[in-house]
C-alpha positions as a Markdown table, in Angstrom:
| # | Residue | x | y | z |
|---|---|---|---|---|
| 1 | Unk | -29.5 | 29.8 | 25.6 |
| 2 | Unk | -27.2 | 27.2 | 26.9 |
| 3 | Unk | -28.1 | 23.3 | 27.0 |
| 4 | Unk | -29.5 | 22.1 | 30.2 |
| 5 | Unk | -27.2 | 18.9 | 30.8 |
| 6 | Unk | -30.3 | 16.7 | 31.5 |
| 7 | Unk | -32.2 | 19.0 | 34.1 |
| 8 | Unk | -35.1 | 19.9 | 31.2 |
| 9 | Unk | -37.4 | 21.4 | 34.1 |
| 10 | Unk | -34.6 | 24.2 | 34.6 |
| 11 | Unk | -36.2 | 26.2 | 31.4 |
| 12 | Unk | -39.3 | 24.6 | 30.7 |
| 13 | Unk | -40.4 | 25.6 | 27.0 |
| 14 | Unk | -43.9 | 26.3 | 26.8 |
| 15 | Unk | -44.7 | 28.9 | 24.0 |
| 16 | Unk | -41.8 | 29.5 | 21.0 |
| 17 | Unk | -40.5 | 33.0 | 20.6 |
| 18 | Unk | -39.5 | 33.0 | 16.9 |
| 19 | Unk | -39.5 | 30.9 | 14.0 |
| 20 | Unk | -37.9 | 29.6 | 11.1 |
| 21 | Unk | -38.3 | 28.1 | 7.4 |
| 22 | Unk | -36.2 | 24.7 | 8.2 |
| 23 | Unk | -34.6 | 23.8 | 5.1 |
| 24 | Unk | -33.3 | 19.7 | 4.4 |
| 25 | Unk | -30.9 | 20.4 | 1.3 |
| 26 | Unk | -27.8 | 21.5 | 3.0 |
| 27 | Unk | -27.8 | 25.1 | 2.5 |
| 28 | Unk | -25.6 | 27.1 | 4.3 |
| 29 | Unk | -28.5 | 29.3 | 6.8 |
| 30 | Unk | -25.7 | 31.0 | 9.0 |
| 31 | Unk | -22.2 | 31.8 | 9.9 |
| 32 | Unk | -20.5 | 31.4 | 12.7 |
| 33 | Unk | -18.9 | 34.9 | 13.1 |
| 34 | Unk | -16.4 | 34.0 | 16.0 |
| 35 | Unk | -15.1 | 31.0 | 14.0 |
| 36 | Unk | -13.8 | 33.6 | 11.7 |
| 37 | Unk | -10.2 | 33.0 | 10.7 |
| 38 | Unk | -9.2 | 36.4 | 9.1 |
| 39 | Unk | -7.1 | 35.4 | 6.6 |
| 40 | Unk | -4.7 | 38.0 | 4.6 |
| 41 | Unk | -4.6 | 39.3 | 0.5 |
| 42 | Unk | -8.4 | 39.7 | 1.2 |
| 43 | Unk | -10.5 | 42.3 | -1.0 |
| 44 | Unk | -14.3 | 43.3 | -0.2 |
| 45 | Unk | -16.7 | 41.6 | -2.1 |
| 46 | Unk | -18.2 | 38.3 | -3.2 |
| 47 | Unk | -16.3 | 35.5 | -2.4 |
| 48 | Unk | -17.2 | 31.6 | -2.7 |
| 49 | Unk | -16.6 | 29.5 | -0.2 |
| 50 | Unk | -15.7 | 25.4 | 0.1 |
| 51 | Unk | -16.9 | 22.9 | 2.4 |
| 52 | Unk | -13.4 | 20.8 | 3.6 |
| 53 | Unk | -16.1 | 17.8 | 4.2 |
| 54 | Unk | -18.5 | 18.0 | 1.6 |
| 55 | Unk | -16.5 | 19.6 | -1.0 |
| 56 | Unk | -19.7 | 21.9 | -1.7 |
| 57 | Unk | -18.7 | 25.1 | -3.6 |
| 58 | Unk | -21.5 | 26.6 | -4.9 |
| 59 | Unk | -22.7 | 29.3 | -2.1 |
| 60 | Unk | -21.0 | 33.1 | -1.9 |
| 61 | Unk | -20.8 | 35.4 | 1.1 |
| 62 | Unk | -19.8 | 38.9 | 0.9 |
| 63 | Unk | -16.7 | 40.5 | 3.3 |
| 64 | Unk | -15.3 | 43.2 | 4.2 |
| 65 | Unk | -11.8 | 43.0 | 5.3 |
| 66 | Unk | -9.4 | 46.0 | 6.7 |
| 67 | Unk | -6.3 | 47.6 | 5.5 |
| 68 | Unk | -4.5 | 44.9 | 6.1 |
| 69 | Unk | -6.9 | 42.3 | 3.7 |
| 70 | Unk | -7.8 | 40.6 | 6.2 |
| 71 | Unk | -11.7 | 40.0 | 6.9 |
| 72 | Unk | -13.4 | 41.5 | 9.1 |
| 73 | Unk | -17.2 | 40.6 | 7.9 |
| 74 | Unk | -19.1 | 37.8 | 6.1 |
| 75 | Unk | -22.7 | 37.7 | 5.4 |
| 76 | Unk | -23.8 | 34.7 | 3.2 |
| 77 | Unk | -25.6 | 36.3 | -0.4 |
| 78 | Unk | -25.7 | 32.8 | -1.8 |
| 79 | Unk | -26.8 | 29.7 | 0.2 |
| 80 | Unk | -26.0 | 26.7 | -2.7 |
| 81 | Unk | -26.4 | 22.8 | -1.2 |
| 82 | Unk | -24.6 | 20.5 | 0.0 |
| 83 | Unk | -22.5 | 21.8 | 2.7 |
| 84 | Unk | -22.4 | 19.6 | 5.9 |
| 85 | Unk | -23.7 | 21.1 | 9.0 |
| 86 | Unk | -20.6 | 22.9 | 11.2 |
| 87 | Unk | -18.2 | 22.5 | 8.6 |
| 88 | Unk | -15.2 | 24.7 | 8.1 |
| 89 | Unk | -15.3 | 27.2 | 5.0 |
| 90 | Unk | -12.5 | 28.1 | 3.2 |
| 91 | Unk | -13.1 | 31.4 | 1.6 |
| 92 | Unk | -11.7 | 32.0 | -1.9 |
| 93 | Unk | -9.6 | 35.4 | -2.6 |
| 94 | Unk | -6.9 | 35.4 | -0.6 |
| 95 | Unk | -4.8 | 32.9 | 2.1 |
| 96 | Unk | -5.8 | 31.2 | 5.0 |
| 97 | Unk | -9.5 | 32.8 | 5.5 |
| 98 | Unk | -12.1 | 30.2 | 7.2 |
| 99 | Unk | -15.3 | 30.2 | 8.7 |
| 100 | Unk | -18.0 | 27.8 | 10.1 |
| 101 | Unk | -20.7 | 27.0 | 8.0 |
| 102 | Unk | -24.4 | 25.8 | 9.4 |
| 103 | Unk | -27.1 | 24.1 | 8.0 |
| 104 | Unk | -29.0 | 23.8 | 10.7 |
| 105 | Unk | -31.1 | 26.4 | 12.3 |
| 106 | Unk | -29.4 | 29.4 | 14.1 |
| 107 | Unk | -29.1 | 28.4 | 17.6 |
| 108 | Unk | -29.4 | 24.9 | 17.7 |
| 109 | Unk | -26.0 | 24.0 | 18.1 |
| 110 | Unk | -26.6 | 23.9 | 22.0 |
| 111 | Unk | -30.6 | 23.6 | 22.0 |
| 112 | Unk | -33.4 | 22.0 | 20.1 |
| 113 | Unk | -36.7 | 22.9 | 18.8 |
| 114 | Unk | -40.3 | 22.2 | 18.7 |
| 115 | Unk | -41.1 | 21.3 | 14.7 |
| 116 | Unk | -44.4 | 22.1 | 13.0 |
| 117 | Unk | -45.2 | 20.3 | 10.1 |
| 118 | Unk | -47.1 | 22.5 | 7.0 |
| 119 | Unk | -48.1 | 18.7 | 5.1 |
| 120 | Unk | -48.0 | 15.3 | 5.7 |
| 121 | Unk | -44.8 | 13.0 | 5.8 |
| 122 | Unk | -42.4 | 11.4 | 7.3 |
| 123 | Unk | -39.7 | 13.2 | 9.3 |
| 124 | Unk | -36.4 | 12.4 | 10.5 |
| 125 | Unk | -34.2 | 14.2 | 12.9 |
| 126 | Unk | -31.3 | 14.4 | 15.1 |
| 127 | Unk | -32.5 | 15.1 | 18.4 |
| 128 | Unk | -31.2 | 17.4 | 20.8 |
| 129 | Unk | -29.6 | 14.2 | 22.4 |
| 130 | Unk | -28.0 | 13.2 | 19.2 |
| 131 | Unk | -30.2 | 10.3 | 18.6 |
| 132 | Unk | -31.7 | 10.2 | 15.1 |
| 133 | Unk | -35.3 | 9.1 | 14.7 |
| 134 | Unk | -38.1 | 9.2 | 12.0 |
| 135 | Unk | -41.7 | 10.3 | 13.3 |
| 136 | Unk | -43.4 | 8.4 | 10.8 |
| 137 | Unk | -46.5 | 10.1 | 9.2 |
| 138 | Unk | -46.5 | 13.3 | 10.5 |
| 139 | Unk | -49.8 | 15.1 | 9.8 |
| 140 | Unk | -50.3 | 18.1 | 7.9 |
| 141 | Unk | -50.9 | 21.1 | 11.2 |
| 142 | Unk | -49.1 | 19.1 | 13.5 |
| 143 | Unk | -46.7 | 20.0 | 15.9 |
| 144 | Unk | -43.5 | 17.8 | 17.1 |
| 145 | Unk | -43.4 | 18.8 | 20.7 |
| 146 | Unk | -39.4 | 17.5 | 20.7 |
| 147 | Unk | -36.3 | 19.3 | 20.6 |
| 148 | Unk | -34.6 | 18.8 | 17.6 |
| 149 | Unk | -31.0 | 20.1 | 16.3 |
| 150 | Unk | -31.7 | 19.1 | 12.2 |
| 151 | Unk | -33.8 | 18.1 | 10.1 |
| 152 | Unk | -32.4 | 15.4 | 7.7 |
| 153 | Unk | -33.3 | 15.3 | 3.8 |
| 154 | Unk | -32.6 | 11.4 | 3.7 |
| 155 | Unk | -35.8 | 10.3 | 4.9 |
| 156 | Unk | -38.4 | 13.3 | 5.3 |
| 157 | Unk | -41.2 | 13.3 | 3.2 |
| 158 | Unk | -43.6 | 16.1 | 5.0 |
| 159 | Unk | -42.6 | 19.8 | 3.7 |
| 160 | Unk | -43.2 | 23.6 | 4.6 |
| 161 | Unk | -41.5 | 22.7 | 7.9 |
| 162 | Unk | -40.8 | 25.2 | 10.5 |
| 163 | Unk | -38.4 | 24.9 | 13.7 |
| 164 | Unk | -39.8 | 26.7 | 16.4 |
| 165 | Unk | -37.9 | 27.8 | 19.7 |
């Protein structure tokens, strides 16, 4: 779904369709498939892959590649910590193989979601505007009718979060 640039009454949410575990330690959730730079000298299997900002190593995603050695797949098998959100992956075994790298829930590079919040704390996000905020005290059952992008680690206290959309 693409962002609304500031007409939120075009696709008005009212009831979420899916849901997922958000997560505040910088784990890589998901690929970005068309970012995919092939690469060459590639050979199926594990690989790890390093953050070129956070200089986080400590995740693995398994390829396939063709004939060639270059990759044609990546599925993450390891998620590690400490990656920054969007940033490019350099994928060990061969040359030149990259891939973006999210921390963030799948699909809210161009919209937000609702947050529900499993026990009490503090929560900060960047909002689907960019703004970051803290809703202070969040109780435990409640729901964040906002549209959020991420959920920071720095200053969220409340856990068992869950991004819905």
């Amino acid at each position: 779904m693409n962002g609304l640039a500031g007409n939120m009454q075009a696709q008005p949410r009212v009831f979420a369709h899916d849901a997922q575990i958000v997560y505040t330690d910088k784990r890589l959730i998901w690929l970005d498939i068309e970012s995919l730079s092939a690469g060459t000298g590639y050979t199926a299997g594990a690989k790890a892959v390093t953050g070129a900002i956070s200089g986080a190593n400590n995740a693995t995603i398994t390829i396939t590649v063709n004939a060639d050695g270059a990759i044609t797949t990546a599925v993450i098998t390891a998620e590690g910590s400490g990656y920054t959100d969007g940033e490019i992956l350099t994928i060990a075994g061969g040359t030149s193989g990259t891939i973006k790298g999210h921390t963030s829930f799948i699909g809210s590079e161009e919209r937000g979601a609702c947050i529900y919040v499993g026990s009490i704390g503090d929560v900060e996000v960047i909002m689907e505007s960019g703004s970051t905020v803290i809703f202070a005290n969040a109780a435990t059952g409640s729901f964040l009718p906002i549209l959020v992008k991420q959920v920071l680690a720095a200053n969220t206290t409340a856990s068992n979060l869950l991004a819905l959309f």
